[in-house]
C-alpha positions as CSV (number, residue, x, y, z in Angstrom):
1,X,-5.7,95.9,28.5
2,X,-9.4,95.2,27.5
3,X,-12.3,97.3,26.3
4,X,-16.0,96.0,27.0
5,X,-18.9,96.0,24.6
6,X,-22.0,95.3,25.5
7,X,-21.4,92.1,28.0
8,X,-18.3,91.3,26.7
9,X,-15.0,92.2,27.3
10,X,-12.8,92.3,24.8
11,X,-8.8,91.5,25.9
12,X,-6.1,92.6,24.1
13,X,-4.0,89.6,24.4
14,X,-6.7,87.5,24.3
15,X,-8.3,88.0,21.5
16,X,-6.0,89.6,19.2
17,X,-2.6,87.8,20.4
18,X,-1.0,91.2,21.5
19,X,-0.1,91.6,17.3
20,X,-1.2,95.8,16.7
21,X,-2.3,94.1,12.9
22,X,-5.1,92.6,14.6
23,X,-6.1,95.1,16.6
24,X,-9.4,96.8,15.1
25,X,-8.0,100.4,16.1
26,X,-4.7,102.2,17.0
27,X,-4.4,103.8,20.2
28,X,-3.3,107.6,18.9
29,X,-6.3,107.4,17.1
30,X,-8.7,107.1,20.1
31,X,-6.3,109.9,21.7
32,X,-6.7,112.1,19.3
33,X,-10.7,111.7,19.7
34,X,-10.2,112.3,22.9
35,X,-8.5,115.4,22.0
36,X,-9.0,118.0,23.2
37,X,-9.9,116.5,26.7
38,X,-7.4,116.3,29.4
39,X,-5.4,112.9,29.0
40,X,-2.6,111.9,31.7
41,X,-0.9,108.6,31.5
42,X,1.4,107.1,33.9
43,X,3.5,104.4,32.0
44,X,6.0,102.5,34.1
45,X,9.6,102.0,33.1
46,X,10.3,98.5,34.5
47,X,6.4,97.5,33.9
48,X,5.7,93.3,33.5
49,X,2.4,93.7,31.9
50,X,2.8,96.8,29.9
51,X,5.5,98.3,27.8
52,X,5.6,102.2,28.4
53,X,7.4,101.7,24.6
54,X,4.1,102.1,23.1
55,X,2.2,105.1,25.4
56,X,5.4,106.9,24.7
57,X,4.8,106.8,20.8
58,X,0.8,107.0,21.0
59,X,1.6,110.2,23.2
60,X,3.9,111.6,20.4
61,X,1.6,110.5,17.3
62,X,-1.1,112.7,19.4
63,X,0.7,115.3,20.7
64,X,0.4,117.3,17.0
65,X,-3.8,117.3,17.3
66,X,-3.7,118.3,20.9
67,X,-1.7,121.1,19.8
68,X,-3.7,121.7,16.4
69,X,-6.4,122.5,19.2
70,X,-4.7,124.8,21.7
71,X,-4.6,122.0,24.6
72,X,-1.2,120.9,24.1
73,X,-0.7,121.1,28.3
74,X,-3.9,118.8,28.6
75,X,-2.2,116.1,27.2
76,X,0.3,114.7,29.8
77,X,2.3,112.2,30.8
78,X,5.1,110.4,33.4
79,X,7.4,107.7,33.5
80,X,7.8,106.5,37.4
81,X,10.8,104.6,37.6
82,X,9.8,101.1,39.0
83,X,7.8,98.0,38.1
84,X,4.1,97.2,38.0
85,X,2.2,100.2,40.5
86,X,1.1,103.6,41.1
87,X,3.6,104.9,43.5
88,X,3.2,107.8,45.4
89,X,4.3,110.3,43.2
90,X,2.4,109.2,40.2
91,X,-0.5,109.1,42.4
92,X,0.8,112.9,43.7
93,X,0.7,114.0,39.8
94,X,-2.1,112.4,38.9
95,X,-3.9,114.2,41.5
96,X,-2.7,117.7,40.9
97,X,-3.7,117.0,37.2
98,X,-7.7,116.3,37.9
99,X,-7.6,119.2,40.6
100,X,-6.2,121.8,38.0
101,X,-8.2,120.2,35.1
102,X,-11.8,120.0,37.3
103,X,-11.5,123.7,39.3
104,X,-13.6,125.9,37.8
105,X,-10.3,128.2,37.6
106,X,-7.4,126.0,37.2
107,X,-4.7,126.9,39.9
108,X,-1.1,127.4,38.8
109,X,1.2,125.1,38.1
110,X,3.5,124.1,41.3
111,X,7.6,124.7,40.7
112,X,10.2,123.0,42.9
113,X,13.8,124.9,42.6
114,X,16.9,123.0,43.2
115,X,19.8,125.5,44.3
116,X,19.7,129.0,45.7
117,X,23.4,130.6,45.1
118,X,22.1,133.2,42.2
119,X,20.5,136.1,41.7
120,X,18.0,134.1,39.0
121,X,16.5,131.8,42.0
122,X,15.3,135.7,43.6
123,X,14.3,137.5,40.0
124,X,12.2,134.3,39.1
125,X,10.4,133.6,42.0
126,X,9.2,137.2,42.3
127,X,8.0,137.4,39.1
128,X,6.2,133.9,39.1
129,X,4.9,134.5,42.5
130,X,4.1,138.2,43.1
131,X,1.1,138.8,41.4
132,X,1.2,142.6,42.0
133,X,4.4,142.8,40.4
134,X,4.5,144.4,36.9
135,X,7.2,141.7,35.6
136,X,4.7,138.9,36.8
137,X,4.5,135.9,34.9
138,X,1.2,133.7,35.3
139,X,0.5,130.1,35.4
140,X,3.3,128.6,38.1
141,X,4.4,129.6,41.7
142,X,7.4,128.6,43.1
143,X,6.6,126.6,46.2
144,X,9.6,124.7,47.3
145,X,13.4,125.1,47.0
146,X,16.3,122.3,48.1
147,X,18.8,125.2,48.3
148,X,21.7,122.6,48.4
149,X,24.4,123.6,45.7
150,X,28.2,124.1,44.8
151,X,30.3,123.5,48.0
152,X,33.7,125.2,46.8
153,X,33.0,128.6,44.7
154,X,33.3,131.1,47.1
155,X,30.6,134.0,45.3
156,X,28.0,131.1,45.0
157,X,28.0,130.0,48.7
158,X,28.3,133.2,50.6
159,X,24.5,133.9,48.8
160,X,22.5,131.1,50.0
161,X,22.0,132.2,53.5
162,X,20.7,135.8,52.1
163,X,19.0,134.1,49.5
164,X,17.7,131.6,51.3
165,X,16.0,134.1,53.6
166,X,14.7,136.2,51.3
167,X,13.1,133.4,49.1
168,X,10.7,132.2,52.1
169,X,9.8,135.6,52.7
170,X,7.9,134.7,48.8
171,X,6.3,132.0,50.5
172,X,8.4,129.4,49.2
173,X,9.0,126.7,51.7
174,X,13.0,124.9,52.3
175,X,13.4,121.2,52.4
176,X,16.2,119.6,52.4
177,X,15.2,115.5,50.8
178,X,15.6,116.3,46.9
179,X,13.1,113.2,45.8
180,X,10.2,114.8,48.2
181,X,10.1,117.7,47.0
182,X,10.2,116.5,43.3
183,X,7.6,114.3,44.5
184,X,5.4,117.3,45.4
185,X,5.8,119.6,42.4
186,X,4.3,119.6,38.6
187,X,7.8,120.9,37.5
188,X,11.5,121.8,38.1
189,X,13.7,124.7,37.8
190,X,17.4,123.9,38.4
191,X,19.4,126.8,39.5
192,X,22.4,126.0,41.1
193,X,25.0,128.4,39.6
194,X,27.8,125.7,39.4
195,X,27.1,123.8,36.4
196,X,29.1,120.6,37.7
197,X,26.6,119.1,39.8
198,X,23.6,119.2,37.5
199,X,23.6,115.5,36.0
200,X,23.6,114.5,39.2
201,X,20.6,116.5,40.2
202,X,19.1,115.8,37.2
203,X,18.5,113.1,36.9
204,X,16.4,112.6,39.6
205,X,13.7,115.0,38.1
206,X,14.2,113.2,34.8
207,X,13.2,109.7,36.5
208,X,10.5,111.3,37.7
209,X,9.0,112.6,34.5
210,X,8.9,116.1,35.7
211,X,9.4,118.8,33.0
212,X,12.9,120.7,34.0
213,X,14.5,124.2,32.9
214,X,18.2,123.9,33.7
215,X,19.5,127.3,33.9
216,X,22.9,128.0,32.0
217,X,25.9,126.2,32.1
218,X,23.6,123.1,31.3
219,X,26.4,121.0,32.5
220,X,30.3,121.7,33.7
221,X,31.5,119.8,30.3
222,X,30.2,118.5,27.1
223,X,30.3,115.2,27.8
224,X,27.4,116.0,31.1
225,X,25.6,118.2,28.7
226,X,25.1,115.5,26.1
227,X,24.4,113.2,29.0
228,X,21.6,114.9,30.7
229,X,20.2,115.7,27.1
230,X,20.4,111.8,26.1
231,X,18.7,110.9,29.4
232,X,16.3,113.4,29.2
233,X,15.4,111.4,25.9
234,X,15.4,108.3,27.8
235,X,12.9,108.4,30.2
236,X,10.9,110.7,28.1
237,X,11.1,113.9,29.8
238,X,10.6,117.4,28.8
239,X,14.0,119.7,29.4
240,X,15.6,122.6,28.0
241,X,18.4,125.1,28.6
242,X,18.8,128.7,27.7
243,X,20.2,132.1,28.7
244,X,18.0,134.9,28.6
245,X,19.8,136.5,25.6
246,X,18.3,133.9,23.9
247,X,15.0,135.5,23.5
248,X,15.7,139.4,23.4
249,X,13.8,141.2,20.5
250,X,16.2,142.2,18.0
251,X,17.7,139.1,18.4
252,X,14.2,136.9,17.7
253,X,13.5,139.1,15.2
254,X,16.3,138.6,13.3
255,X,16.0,134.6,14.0
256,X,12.6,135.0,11.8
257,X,14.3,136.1,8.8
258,X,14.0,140.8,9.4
259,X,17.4,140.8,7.7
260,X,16.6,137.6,5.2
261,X,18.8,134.8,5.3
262,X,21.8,135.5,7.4
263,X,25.4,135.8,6.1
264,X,27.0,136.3,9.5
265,X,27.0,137.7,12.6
266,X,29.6,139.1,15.6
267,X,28.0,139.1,19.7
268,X,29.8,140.0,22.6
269,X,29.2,140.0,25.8
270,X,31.1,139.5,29.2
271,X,33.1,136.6,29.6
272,X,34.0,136.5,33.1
273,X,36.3,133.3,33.8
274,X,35.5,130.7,36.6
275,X,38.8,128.1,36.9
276,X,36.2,125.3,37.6
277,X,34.5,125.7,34.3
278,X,35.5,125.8,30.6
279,X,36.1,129.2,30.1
280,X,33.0,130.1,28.1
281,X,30.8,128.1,30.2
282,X,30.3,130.1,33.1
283,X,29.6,133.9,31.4
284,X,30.6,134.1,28.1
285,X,27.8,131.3,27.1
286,X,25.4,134.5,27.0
287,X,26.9,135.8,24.3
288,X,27.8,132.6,22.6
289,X,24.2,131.8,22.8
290,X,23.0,134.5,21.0
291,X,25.3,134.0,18.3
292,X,23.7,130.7,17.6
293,X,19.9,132.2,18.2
294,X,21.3,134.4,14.6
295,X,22.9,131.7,12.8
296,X,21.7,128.6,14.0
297,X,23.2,124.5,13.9
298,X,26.0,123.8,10.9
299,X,29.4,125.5,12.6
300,X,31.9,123.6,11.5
301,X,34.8,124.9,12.8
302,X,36.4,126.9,15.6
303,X,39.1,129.1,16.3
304,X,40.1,131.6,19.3
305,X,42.7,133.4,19.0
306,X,44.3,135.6,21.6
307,X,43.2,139.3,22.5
308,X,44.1,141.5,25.5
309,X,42.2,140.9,28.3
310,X,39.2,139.0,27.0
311,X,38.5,136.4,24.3
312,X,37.9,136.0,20.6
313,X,36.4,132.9,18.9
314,X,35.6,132.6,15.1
315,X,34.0,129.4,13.9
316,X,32.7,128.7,10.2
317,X,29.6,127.4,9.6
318,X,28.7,125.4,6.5
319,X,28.0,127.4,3.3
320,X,30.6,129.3,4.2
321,X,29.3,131.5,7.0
322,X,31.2,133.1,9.9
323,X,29.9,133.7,12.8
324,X,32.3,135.3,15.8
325,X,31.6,136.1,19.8
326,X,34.1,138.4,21.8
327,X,34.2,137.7,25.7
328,X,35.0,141.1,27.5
329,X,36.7,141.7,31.0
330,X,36.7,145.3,32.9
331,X,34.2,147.9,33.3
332,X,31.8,148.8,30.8
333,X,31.5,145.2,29.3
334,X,27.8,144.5,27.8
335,X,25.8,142.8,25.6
336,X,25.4,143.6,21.8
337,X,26.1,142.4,18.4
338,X,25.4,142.8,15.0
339,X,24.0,140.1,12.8
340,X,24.4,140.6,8.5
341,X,21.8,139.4,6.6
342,X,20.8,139.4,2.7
343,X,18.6,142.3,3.1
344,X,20.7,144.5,5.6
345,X,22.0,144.3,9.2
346,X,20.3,144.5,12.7
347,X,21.4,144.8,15.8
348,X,21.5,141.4,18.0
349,X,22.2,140.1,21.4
350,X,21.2,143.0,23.9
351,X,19.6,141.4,27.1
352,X,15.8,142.4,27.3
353,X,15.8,141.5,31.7
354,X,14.8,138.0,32.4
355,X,11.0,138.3,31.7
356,X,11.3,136.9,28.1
357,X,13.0,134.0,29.0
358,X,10.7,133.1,31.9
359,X,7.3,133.5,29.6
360,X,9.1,130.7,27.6
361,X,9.8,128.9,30.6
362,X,6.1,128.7,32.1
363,X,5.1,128.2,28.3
364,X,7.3,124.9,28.3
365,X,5.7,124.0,32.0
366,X,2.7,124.1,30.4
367,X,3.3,122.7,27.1
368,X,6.1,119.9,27.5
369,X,7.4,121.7,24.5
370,X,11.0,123.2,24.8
371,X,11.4,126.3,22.5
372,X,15.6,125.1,21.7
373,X,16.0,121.8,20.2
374,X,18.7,119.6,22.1
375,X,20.5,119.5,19.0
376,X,21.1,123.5,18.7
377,X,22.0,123.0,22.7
378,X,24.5,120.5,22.0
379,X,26.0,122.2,19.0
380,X,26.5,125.3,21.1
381,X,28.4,123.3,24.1
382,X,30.8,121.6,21.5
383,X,31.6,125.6,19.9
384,X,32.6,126.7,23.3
385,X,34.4,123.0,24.2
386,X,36.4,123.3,21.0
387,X,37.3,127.1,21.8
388,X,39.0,125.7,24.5
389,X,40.4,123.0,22.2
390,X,41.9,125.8,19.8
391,X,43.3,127.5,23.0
392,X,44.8,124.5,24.4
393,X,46.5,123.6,20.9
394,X,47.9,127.5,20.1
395,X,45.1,128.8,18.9
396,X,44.7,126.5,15.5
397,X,41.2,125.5,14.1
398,X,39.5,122.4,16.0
399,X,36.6,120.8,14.1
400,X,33.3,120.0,16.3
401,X,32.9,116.9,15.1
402,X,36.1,116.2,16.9
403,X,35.2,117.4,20.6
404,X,32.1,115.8,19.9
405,X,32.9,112.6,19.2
406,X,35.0,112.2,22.5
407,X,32.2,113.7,24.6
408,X,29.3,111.9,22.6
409,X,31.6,108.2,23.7
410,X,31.8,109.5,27.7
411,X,28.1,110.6,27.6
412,X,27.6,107.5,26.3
413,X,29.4,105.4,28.9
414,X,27.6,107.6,31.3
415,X,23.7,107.2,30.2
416,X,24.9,103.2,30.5
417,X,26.1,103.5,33.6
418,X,22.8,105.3,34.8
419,X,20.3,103.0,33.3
420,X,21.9,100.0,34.3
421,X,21.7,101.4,38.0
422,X,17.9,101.7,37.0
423,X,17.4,98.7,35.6
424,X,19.3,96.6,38.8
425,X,17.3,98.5,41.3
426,X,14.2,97.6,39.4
427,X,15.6,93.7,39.2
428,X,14.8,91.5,42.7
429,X,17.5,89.1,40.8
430,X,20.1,92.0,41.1
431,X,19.6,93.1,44.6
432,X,16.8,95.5,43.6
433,X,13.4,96.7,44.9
434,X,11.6,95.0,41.7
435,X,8.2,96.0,40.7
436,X,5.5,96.3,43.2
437,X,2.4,94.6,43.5
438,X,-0.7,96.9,43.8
């Protein structure tokens, strides 16, 4: 790294010895004057001559101006997994980047979608791509879909011819290489209704450094969804998970305190069961969700006990709080809830369409900045892991912290197991690639 002035250029590691003491300024410092100017950095994960360590943390010590200035998307950044170069995609990114930031009207941002077996992969690509359409949502356009998904639940597969046809017909183009399409995109959504295949998918778009919604179940267990979480961590990536029940209006209202600090709350919603999933995970997670969008991280404990034809969980939150979600089966099954607060109650958890959540979506595009904190995610997994737990047992309290220590030690073993592979590809001595000279 050097910086010239006047004749002379000044080297890093020359004359100051690499020691951030000597150096005469700090690197978010000259970020944050360039704030708020667009910045994109591509730091290298296996790099010889540069640790992305440091771009990582001058990224995050400037992030807060960029935002104090309303140009929190100009400030952006990827980690290409490989040694010393500017590979292709990096280059791709790059490119994108000076195009949007040097139009005279910045274009939209460009989505890949990965799966196309639910009626979200339709709803959202209309609305981001048909400008006409009074649900639209501006600032990205869906442009390619790898449509490959779940290969053994029947309701998911029979779509994907249908679906597939109809999403073309939005001018969204199939390919079938994962990596090139990533490649060609600014961001992700993943969409495939089956839950057990997303680390895998994943993590592709997390090497990559490309920001990545991951529409509900995050994962098929706990363990995955603390895994893609810890990776997305990792390699620095921006990634969040949500239903849309998330963001309806009562329920966000109450979230900002319209009933004052809240005592308890009781959601329901339908809780349809799929045998591959936990039994939560594949419907009941929408109502489970917005139970924790009223009261929040601290449950404690959990218990289900057993109802006719559906489910009932109670869990205790610290301070005392109870918070319970009712799955429902059969016709006439919806969304709703009531949430009891110091200054009254409201009503909670009605679903507002899927607009809501996709404004938050294209936000977090934009921004890097997800709107539910991995910790609230994880929390919510390890309710509806240790409903299971209570079920399995005959329906006697389960703690969290005890599902969550078993899945925190196999996410563990898994984000190990997925970084060495990086690290051995990037290594000539282990058979890899190693970095590239450019």
């Amino acid at each position: 790294m050097a910086l010239r002035k006047g004749a002379r250029v000044f080297w890093i590691a020359a004359d100051h010895g690499n020691d951030p003491d000597r150096v005469p300024f700090d690197f978010p410092e000259l970020l944050a004057a360039i704030a708020p100017r667009a910045f994109f950095a591509s730091a290298l994960l296996h790099d010889d001559n540069f640790d992305c360590t440091g771009v990582k943390e001058s990224l995050a010590a400037a992030a807060p101006v960029y935002a104090l200035l309303g140009a929190t998307g100009r400030l952006r950044a990827m980690h290409p997994d490989c040694g010393h170069d500017f590979p292709p995609a990096a280059r791709a990114a790059a490119y994108r980047f000076l195009e949007r930031e040097l139009a005279a009207e910045p274009g939209p941002l460009e989505i890949g979608m990965i799966g196309v077996d639910t009626s979200h992969c339709l709803a959202f690509t209309e609305m981001l791509n048909d400008r006409a359409s009074p649900q639209h949502v501006p600032g990205c356009r869906v442009t390619l879909v790898y449509p490959r998904g779940n290969p053994d639940i029947a309701s998911s597969v029979s779509r994907v011819p249908d679906y597939t046809k109809k999403i073309t017909a939005l001018g969204v183009e199939v390919v079938d290489d994962l990596e090139a399409m990533i490649d060609r995109v600014d961001a992700v959504l993943l969409e495939t209704n089956d839950g057990r295949p997303h680390l895998e998918q994943a993590v592709p778009v997390l090497r990559a450094g490309r920001p990545v919604f991951i529409d509900k179940p995050l994962a098929g267990s706990l363990a995955d969804a603390i895994a893609i979480l810890r990776l997305a961590a990792h390699y620095g990536t921006p990634c969040f998970t949500a239903s849309s029940l998330r963001f309806g209006k009562g329920t966000l209202a109450v979230r900002a305190g319209s009933v004052g600090a809240v005592l308890g709350c009781d959601t329901h919603s339908p809780c349809n069961l799929e045998a591959t999933h936990p039994d939560l995970f594949w419907y009941g997670i929408h109502g489970c969700e917005a139970l924790f969008t009223v009261m929040g991280t601290g449950c404690r404990e959990v218990t289900r006990l057993p109802v006719a034809d559906g489910e009932f969980v109670a869990g205790t939150w610290a301070g005392g709080r109870v918070g319970t979600f009712r799955g429902l089966r059969g016709p006439g099954a919806g969304y709703g809830g009531t949430a009891l607060g110091a200054k009254g109650t409201a009503a909670v958890g009605a679903s507002d369409g899927y607009r809501p959540l996709l404004v938050e979506i294209a936000t977090f595009f934009e921004t890097g900045v997800a709107p539910v904190t991995p910790e609230e995610t994880i929390e919510l997994f390890a309710f509806m892991e240790a409903a299971d737990e209570s079920k399995r047992r005959g329906h006697v309290p389960v703690k969290l912290a005890e599902v969550l220590a078993e899945a925190e030690a196999q996410a563990a073993a898994t984000v190990r197991a997925i970084t060495a592979a990086d690290a051995s590809r990037a290594d000539p001595a282990a058979g890899g690639a190693g970095p590239r000279t450019q």
